[in-house]
MIDOSE-1310 file (N, C-alpha, C; in nm, 2 decimals, decimal comma, always signed):
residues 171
xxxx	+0,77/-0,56/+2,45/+0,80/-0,52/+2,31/+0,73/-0,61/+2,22; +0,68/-0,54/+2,08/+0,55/-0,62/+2,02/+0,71/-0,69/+1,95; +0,65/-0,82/+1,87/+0,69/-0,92/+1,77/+0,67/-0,88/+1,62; +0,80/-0,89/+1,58/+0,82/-0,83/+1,43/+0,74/-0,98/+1,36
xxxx	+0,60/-0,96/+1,28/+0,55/-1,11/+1,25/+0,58/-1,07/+1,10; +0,63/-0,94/+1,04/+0,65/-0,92/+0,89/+0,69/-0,81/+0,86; +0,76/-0,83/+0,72/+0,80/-0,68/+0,64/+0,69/-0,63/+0,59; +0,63/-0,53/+0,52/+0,53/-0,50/+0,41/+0,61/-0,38/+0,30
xxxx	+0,67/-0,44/+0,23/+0,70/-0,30/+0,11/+0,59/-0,29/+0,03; +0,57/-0,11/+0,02/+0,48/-0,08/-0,07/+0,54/+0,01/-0,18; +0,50/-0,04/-0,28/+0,53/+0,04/-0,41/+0,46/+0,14/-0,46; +0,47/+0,23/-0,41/+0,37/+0,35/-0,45/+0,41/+0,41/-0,59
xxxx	+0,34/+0,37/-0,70/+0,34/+0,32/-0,81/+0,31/+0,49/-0,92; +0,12/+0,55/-0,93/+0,13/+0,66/-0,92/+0,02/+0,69/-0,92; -0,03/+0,80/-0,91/-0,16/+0,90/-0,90/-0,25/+0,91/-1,05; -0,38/+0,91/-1,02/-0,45/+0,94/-1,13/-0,55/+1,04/-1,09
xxxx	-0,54/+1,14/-1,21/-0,68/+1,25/-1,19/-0,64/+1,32/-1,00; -0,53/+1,31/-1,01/-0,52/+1,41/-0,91/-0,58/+1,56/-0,87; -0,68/+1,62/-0,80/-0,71/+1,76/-0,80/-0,60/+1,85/-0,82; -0,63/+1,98/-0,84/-0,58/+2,09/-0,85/-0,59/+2,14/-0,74
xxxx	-0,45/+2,19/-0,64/-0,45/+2,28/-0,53/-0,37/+2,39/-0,54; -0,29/+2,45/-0,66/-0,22/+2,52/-0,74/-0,36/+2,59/-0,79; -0,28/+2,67/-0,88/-0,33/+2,77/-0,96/-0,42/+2,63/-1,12; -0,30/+2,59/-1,12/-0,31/+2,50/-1,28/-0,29/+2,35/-1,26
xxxx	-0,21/+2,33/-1,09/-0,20/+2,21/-1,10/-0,14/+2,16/-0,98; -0,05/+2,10/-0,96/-0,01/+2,04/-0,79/+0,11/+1,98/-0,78; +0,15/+1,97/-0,64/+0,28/+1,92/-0,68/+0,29/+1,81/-0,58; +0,20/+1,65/-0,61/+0,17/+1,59/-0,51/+0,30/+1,51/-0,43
xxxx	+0,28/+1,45/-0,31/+0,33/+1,36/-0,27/+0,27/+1,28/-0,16; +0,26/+1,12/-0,13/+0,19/+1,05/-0,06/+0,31/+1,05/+0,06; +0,22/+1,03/+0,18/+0,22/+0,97/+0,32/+0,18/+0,85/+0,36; +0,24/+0,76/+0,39/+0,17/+0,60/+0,38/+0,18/+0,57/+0,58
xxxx	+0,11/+0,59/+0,66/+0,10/+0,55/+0,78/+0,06/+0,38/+0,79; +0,15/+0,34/+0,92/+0,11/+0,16/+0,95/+0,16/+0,19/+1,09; +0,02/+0,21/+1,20/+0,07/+0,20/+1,31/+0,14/+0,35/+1,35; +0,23/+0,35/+1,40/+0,32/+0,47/+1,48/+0,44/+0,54/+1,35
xxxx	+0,47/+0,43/+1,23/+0,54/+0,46/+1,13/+0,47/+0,50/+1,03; +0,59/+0,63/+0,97/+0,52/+0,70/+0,84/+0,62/+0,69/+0,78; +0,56/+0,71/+0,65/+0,69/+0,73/+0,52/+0,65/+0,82/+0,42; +0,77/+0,87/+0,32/+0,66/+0,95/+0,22/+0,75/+0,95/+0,11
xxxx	+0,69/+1,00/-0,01/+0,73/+1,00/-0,08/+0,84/+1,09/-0,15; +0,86/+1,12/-0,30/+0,92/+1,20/-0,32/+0,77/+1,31/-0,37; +0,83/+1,45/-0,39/+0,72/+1,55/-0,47/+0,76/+1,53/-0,62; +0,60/+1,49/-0,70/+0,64/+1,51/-0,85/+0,63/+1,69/-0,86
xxxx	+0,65/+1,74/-0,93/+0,60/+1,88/-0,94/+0,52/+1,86/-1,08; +0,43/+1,99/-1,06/+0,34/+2,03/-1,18/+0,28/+1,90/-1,20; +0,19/+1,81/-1,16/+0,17/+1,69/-1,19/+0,05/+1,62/-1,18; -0,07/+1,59/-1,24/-0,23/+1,56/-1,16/-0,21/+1,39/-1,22
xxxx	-0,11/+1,34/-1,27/-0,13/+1,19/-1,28/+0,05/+1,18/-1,30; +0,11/+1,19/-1,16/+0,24/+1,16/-1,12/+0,25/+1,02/-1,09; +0,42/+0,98/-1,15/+0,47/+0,85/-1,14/+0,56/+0,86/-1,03; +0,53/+0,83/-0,93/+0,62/+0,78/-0,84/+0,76/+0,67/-0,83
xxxx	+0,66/+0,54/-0,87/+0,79/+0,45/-0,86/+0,85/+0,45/-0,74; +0,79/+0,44/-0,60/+0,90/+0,43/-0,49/+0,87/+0,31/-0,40; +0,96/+0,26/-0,33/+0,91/+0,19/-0,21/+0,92/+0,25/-0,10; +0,84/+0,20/-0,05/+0,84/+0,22/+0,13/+0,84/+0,11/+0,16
xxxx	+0,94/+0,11/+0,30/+0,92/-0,03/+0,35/+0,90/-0,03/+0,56; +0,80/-0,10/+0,55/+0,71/-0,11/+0,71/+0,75/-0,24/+0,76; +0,80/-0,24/+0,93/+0,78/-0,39/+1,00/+0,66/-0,35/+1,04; +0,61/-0,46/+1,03/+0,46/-0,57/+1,06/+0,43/-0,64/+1,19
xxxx	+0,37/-0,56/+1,29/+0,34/-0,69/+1,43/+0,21/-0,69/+1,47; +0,19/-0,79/+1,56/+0,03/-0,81/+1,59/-0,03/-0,68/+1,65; -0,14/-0,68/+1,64/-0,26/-0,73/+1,54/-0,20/-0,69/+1,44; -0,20/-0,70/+1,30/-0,25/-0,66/+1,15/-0,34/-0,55/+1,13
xxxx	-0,27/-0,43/+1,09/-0,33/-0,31/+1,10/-0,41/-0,25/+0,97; -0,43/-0,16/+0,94/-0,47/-0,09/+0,83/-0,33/+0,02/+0,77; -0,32/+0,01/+0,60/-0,23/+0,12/+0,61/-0,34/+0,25/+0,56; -0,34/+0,35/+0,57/-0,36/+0,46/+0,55/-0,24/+0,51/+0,46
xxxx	-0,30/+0,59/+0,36/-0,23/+0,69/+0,27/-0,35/+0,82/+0,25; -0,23/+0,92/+0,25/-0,29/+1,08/+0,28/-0,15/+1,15/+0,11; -0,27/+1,20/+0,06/-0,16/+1,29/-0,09/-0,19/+1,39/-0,03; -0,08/+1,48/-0,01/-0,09/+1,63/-0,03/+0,00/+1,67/-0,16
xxxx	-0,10/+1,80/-0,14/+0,00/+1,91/-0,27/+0,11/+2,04/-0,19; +0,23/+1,98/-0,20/+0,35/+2,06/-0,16/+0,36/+2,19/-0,16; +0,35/+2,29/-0,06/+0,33/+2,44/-0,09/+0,45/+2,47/-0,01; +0,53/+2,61/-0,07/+0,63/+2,67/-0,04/+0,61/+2,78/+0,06
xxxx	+0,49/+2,85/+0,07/+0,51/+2,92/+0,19/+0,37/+2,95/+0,29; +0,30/+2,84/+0,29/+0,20/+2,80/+0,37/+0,21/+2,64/+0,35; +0,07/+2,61/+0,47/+0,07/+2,47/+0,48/+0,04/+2,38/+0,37; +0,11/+2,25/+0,37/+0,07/+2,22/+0,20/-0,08/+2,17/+0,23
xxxx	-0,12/+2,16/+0,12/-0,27/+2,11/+0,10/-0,32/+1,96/+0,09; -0,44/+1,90/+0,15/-0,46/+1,82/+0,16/-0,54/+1,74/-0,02; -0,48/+1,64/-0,05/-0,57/+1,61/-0,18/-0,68/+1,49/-0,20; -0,67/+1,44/-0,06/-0,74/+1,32/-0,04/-0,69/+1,20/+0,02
xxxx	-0,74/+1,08/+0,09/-0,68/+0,99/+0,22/-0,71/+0,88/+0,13; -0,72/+0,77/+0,18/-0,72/+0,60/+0,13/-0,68/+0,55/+0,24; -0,72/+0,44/+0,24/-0,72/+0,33/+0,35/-0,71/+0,18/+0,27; -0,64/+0,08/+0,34/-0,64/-0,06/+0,30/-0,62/-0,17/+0,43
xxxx	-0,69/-0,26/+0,41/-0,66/-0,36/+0,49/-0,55/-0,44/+0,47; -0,44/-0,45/+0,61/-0,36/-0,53/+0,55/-0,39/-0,71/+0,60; -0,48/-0,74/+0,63/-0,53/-0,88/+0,68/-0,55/-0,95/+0,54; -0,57/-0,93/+0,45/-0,60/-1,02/+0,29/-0,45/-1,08/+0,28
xxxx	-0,36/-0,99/+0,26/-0,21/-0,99/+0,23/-0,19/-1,07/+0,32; -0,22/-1,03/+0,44/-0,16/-1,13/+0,58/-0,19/-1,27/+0,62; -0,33/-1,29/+0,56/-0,38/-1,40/+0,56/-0,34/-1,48/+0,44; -0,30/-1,42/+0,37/-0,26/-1,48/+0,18/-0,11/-1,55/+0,23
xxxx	-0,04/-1,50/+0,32/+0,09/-1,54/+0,34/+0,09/-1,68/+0,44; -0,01/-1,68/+0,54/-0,01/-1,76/+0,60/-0,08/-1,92/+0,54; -0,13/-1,81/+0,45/-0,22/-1,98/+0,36/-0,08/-2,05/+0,28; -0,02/-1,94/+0,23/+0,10/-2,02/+0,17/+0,23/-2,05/+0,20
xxxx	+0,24/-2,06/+0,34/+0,27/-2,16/+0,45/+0,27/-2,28/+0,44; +0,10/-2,25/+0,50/+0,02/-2,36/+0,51/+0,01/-2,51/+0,35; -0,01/-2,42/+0,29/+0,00/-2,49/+0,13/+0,18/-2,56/+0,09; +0,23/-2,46/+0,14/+0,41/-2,50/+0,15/+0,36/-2,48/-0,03
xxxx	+0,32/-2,35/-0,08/+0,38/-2,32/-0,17/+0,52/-2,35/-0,24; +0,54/-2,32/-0,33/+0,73/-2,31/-0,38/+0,77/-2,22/-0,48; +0,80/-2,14/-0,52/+0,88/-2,05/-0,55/+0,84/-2,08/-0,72; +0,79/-1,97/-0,80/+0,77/-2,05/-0,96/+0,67/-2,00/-1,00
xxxx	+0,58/-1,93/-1,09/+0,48/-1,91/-1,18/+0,41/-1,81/-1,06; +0,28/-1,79/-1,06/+0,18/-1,73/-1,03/+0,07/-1,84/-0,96; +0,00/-1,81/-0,83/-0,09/-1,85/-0,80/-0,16/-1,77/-0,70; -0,29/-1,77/-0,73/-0,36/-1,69/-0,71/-0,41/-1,70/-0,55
xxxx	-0,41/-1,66/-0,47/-0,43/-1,70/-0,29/-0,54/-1,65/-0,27; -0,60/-1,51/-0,28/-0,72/-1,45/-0,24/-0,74/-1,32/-0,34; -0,88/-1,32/-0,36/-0,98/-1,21/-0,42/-1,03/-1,11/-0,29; -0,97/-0,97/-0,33/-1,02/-0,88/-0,23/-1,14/-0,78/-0,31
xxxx	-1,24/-0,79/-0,27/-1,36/-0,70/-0,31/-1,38/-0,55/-0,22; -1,42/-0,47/-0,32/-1,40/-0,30/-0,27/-1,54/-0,35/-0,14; -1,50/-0,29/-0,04/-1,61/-0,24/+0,07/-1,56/-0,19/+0,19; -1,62/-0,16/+0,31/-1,60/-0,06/+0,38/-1,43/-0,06/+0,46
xxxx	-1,36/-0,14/+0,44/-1,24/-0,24/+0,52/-1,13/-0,14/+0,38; -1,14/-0,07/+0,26/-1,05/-0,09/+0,19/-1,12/+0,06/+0,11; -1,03/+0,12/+0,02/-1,07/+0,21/-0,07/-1,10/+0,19/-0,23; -1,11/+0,01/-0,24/-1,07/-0,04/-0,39/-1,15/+0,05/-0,46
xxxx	-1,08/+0,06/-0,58/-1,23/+0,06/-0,68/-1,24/-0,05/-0,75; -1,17/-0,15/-0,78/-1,20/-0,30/-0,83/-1,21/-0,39/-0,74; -1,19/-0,53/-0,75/-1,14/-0,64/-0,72/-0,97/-0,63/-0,72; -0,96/-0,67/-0,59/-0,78/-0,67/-0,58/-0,76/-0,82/-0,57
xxxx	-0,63/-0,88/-0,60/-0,61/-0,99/-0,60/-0,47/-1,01/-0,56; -0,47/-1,10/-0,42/-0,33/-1,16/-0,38/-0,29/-1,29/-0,45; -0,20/-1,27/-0,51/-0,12/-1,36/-0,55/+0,04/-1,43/-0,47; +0,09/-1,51/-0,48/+0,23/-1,56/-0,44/+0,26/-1,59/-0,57
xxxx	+0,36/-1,48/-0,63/+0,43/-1,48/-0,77/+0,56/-1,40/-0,74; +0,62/-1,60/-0,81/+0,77/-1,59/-0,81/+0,87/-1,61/-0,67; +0,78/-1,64/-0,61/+0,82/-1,67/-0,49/+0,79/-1,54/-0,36; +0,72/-1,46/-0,37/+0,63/-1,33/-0,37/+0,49/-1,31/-0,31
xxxx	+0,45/-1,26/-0,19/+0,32/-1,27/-0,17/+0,27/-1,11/-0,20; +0,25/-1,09/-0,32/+0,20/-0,96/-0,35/+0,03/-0,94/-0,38; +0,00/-0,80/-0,40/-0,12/-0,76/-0,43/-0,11/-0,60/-0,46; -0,19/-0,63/-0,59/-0,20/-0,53/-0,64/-0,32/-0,41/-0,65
xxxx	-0,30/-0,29/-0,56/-0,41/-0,19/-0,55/-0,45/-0,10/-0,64; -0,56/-0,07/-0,63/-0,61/+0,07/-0,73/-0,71/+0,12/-0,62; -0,68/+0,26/-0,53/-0,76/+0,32/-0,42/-0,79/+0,42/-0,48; -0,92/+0,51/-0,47/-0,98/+0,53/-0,46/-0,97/+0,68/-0,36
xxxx	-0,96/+0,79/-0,39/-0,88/+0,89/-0,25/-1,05/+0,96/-0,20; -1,03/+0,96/-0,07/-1,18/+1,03/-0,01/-1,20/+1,13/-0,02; -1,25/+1,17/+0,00/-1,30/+1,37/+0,09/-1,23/+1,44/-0,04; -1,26/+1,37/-0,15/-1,17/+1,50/-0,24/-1,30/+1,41/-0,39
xxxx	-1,29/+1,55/-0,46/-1,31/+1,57/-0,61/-1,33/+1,45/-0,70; -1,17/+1,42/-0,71/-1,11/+1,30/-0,83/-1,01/+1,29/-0,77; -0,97/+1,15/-0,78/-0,86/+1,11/-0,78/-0,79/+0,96/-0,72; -0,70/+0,89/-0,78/-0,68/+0,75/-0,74/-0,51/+0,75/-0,72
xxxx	-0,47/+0,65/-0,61/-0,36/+0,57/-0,64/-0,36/+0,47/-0,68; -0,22/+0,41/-0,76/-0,18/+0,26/-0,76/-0,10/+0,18/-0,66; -0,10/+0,08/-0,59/+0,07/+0,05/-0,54/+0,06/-0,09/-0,56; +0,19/-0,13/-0,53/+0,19/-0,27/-0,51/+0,21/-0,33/-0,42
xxxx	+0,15/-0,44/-0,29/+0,23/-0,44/-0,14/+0,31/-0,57/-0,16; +0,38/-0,60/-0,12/+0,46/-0,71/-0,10/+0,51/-0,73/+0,01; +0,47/-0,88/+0,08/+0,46/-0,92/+0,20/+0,59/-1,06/+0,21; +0,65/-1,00/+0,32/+0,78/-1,09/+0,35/+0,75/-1,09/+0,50
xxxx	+0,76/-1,24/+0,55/+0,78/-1,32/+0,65/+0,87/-1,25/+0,74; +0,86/-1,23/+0,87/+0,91/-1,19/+0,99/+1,01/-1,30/+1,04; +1,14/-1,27/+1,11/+1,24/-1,39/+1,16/+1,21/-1,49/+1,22; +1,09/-1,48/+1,30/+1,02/-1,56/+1,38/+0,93/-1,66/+1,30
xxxx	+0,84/-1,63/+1,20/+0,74/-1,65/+1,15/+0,85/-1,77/+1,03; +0,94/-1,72/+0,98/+1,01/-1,79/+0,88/+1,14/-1,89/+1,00; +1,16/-1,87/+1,09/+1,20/-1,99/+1,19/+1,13/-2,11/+1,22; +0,99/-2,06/+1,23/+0,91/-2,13/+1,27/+0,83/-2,30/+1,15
xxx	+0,83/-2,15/+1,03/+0,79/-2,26/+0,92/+0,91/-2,36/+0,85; +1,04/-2,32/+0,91/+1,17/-2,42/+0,85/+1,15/-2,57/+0,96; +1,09/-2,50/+1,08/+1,09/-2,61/+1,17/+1,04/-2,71/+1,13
């Protein structure tokens, strides 16, 4: 049986410049894969820059995987339609938590742990940046969706320590 080494909540935040798979417009909702688990969202309706607002929440075990997210547009009496994929590395995030371990951070303001640059490992379209804020090892995305027209997500991941991994660092 693998080792639970962490939680990952993702805040799937919302869509920008979404395509049209409707007549006028779409009725999107994301698929967030990690490994063998999927999650999804709610459907906004009528919607090409829908606010989500939701979490999903993933356990974490070795290796450190990629999450994948897939938007479709929701159809009632055929298959819904595909609106574009994204990919993210979760090793920045994973490594960002282990550094602040290692640092024996503490709980309080913002500090900045690692700079993630868009390239083949991720779908950025900026510079992402992990931070441990507030006692928090988060990072904030802006992806980029593939094989499609237009279109971007936002989310936010936040990374919590596994029972093991947080036994270990009390030791």
């Amino acid at each position: 049986m693998e080792e639970v080494i962490g939680i990952l909540k993702v805040l799937v935040l919302r869509g920008k410049r979404l395509v049209i798979r409707d007549f006028t417009s779409s009725d999107p909702y994301v698929v967030a894969r990690l490994g063998n688990q999927y999650l999804k969202t709610k459907v906004i309706k009528s919607c090409l820059n829908p606010v989500w607002n939701q979490e999903l929440t993933f356990t974490v075990t070795e290796p450190v995987g990629v999450l994948k997210l897939e938007v479709f547009d929701r159809d009632v009496f055929k298959a819904d339609d595909e609106m574009g994929h994204a990919h993210v590395s979760l090793r920045p995030i994973f490594s960002a938590a282990r550094l602040r371990r290692a640092l024996r951070l503490a709980a309080g303001g913002e500090t900045k742990l690692r700079r993630v640059p868009p390239d083949g490992e991720n779908c950025l379209v900026v510079d992402s940046s992990v931070s441990f804020l507030d006692g928090e090892i988060v990072q904030d995305l802006r992806l980029r969706l593939c094989d499609v027209e237009s279109g971007e997500i936002e989310l936010r991941l936040k990374w919590l320590d596994g029972p093991s991994i947080a036994t270990a660092s009390a030791a």
